[in-house]
C-alpha positions in Angstrom: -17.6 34.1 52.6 -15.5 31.0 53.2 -14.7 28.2 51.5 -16.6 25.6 52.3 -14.5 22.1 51.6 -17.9 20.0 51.8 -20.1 22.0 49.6 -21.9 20.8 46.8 -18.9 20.3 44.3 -17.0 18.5 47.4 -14.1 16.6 45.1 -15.2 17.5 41.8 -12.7 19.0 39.2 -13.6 22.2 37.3 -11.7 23.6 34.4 -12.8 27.3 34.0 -11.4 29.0 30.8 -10.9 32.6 30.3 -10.3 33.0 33.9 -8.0 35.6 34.3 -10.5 38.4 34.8 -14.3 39.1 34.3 -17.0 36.3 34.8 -14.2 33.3 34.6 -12.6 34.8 37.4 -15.4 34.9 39.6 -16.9 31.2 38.1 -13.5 30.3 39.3 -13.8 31.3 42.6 -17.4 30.6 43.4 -17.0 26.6 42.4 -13.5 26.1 44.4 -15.7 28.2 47.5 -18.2 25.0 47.0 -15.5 22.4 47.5 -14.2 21.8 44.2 -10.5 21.8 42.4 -10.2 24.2 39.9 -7.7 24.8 37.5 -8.5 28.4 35.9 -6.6 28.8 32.5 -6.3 32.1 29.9 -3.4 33.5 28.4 -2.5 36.5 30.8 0.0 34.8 33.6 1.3 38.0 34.4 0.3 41.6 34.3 2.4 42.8 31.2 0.3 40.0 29.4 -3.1 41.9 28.7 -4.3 45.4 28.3 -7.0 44.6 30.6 -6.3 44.1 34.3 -5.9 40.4 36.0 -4.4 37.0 35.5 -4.9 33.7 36.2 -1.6 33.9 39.1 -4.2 36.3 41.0 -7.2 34.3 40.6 -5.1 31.1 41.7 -4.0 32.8 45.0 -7.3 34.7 46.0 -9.3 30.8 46.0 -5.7 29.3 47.5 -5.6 32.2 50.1 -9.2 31.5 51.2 -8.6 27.6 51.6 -9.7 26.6 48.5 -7.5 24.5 46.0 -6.7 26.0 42.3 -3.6 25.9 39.7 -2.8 28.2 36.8 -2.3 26.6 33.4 -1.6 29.4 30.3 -3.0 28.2 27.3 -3.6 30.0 24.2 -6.9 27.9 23.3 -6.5 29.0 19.5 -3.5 26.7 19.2 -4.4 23.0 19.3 -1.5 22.0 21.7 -2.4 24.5 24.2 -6.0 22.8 24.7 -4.6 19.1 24.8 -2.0 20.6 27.1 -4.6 21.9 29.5 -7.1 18.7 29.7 -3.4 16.8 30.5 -2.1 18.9 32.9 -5.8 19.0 34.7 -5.4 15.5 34.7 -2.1 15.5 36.0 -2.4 17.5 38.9 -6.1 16.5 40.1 -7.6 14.0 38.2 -10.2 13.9 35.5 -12.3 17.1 34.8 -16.0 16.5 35.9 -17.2 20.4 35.1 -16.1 22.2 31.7 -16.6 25.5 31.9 -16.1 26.7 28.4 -16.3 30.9 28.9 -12.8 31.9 27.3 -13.8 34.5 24.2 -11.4 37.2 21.5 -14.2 39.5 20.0 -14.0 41.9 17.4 -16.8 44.3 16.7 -16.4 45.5 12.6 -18.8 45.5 10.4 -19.4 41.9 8.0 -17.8 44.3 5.1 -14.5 45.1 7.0 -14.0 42.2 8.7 -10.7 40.8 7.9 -10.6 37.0 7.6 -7.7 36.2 10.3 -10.0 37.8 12.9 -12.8 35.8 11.8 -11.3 32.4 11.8 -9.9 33.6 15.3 -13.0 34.7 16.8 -14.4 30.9 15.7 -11.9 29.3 16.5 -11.7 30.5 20.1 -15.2 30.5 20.5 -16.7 28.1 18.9 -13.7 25.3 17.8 -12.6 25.3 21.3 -15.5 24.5 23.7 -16.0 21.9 20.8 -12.4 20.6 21.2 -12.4 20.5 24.7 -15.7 18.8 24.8 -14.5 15.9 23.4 -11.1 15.9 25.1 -12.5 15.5 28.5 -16.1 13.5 27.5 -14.3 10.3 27.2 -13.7 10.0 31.2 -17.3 11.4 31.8 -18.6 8.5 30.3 -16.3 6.0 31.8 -17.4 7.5 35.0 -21.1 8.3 33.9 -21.1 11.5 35.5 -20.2 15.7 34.5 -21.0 18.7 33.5 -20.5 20.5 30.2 -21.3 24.5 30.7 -20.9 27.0 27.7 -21.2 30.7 28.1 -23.4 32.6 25.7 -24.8 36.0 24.9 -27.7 37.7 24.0 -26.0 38.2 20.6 -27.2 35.0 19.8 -30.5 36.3 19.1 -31.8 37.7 16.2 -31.1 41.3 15.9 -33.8 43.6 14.9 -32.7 44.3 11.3 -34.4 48.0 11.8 -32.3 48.5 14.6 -28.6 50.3 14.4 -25.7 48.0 13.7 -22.0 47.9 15.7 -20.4 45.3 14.0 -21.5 42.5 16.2 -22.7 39.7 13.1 -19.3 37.8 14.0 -19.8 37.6 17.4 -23.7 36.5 17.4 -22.5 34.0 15.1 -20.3 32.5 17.5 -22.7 32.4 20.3 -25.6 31.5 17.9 -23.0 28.4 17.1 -22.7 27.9 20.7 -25.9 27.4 21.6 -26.9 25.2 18.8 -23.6 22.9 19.5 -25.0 22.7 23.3 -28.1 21.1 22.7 -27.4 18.5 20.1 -24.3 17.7 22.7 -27.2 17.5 25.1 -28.8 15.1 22.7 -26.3 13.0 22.3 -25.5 12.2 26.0 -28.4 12.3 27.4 -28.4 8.8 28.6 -25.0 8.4 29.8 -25.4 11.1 33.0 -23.3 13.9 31.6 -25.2 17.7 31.9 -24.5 20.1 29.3 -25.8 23.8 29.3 -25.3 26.9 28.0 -26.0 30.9 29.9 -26.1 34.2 29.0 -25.0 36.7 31.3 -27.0 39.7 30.7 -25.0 42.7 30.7 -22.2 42.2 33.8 -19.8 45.1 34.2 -16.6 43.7 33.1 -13.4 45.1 32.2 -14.3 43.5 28.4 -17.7 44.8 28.6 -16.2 48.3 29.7 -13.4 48.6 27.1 -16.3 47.6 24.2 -18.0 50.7 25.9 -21.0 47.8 26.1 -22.5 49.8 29.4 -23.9 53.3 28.2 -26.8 55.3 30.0 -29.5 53.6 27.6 -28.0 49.8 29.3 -27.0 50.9 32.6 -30.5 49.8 33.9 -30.0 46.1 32.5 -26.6 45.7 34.1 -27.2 42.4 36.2 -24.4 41.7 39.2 -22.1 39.3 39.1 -23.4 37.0 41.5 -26.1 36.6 39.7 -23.8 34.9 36.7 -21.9 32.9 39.2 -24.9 31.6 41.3 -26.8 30.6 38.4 -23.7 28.5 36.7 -23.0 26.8 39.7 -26.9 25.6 39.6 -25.9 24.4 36.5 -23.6 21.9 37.1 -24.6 20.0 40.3 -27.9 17.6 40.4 -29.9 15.1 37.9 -28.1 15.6 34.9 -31.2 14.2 32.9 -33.4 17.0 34.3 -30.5 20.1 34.2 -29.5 19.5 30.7 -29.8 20.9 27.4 -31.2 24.4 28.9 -30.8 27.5 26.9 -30.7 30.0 30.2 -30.2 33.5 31.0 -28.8 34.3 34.5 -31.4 36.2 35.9 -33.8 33.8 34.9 -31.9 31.1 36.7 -31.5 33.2 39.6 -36.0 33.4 39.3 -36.4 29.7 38.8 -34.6 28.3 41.6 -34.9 30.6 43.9 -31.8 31.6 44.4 -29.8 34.0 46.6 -26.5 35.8 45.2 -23.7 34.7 47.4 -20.8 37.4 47.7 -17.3 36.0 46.6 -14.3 35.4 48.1 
């Protein structure tokens, strides 16, 4: 699959965190293979940066390679320059952001009675802080333009566990996403008449390198294991079209996928 330069987000400018590896990576690719400018951002520049493979250098020259346009910026999106640094430097090089991908996560699964309180304010401040952050960083030239796209990435763990069920220390991280999802829709709310989208998706299970070092994928969940073009088709639905019909949706990818009709479209 090519890129196509006249595709649906022909000249629009996508900021993708956490897009070194995993479902950022392939967001990444799958808006600059519909025309648009991405700048991908995470920590891990190079290899010796992360544990888990992939960077944002190789996710950069896989869509520039293919004809696509993309540049790396490192940011540490728990440290407050970093995020301002980022919305600037997207601003520098293209222009002003007109899709926010906010998918960058740090997730630690201990118990509520272990849980130390640096990991904690980490895990919220990454997850939850951030998109918030960023949100308002680029939302003041989406409504001088009247026009973008806010998309937050979710999880199941945002629903209410069965408390009869067994626990694996995962409280922190539905609280996070529970946040997430509640921040989307009075965002939603509140720009509802001034043509800006905002969204939020959950995945499904997706076999990441994350999900595979949390040992997330066992035989009991190897049957709900949805591809990844399933993820990537479904948030690129998500941010083209009437913004005041396409907005304020709590979605799941493979419901997306049902709803428009839509066909997974291999990646560069």
């Amino acid at each position: 699959m090519a890129v196509n330069k006249s595709g649906v987000l022909a000249g629009q400018v996508a900021i993708v965190t956490g897009a070194s590896r995993g479902i950022g990576e392939a967001i990444a690719k799958r808006y600059a293979m519909e025309g648009a400018r991405v700048v991908v951002t995470a920590r891990s520049v190079d290899e010796a940066d992360h544990y888990l493979p992939g960077t944002i250098k190789d996710t950069v020259e896989v869509i520039n390679a293919a004809g696509g346009e993309a540049i790396a910026v490192r940011a540490d999106l728990s440290v407050a320059e970093d995020r301002h640094n980022l919305v600037r430097e997207t601003q520098e090089a293209f222009g002003p952001a007109d899709i926010l991908v906010n998918n960058a996560a740090v997730t630690y699964f201990i118990p509520v009675a272990d849980f130390p309180e640096r990991r904690f304010r980490l895990m919220m401040d990454v997850q939850v802080w951030t998109p918030f952050e960023l949100s308002q960083l680029v939302l003041p030239a989406m409504r001088e333009r009247g026009a973008g796209w806010i998309l937050n990435i979710s999880s199941g763990a945002a629903i209410h566990p069965d408390k009869a069920a067994g626990a694996r220390g995962g409280t922190v991280y539905g609280m996070c996403k529970a946040a997430l999802e509640r921040f989307t829709t009075g965002l939603a709310q509140e720009v509802y008449d001034e043509g800006i989208g905002v969204n939020v998706i959950s995945p499904g299970l997706v076999e990441t390198p994350g999900v595979i070092h949390h040992k997330l994928i066992t035989e009991e969940t190897r049957d709900r294991v949805t591809p990844m073009e399933y993820m990537t088709e479904s948030c690129l639905r998500l941010v083209h079209g009437d913004a005041k019909t396409l907005t304020g949706r709590i979605d799941y990818a493979d419901q997306v996928m049902q709803e428009f009709n839509l066909e997974p479209t291999p990646l560069i």
